[in-house]
C-alpha positions, 0 to 999 in steps of 0.5 A: 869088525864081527869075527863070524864074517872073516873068510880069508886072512892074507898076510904078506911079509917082506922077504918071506912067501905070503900066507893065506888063512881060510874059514873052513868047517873044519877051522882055519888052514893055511894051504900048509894045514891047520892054522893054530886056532889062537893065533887067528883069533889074536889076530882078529881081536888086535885088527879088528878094533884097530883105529887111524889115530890121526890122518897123516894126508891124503893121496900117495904117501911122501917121504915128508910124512914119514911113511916108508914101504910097509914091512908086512901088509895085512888084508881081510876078506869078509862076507857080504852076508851077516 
């Protein structure tokens, strides 16, 4: 994934309100303020290499394959130009 196309991070924590990072000119915000700089920035070099290491199945998860609710869910919004 090339970081330069990343618009928007959405991150979701059971339990907790979900947050929203923007790109902006200025830098990343969050709907609270400026977003700290390298903590985006590790979030981008941890996801943005990430790989399935093997798949598990197809279709809705099932208790057999030892998947449960996930306990934070990441999405990332990119640019279709680039």
């Amino acid at each position: 994934m090339e970081d330069d196309r990343v618009e928007r991070l959405f991150i979701e924590r059971v339990g907790q309100e979900r947050v929203e990072i923007e790109r902006t000119e200025g830098g990343w915000r969050t709907a609270d303020g400026p977003a700290p700089e390298g903590a985006v920035a590790a979030i981008l070099a941890r996801f943005g290499t990430a790989r399935a290491a093997e798949v598990v199945g197809y279709g809705a998860p099932t208790p057999a394959m030892g998947l449960s609710a996930p306990r934070a869910t990441l999405r990332i919004a990119l640019t279709m130009e680039g």
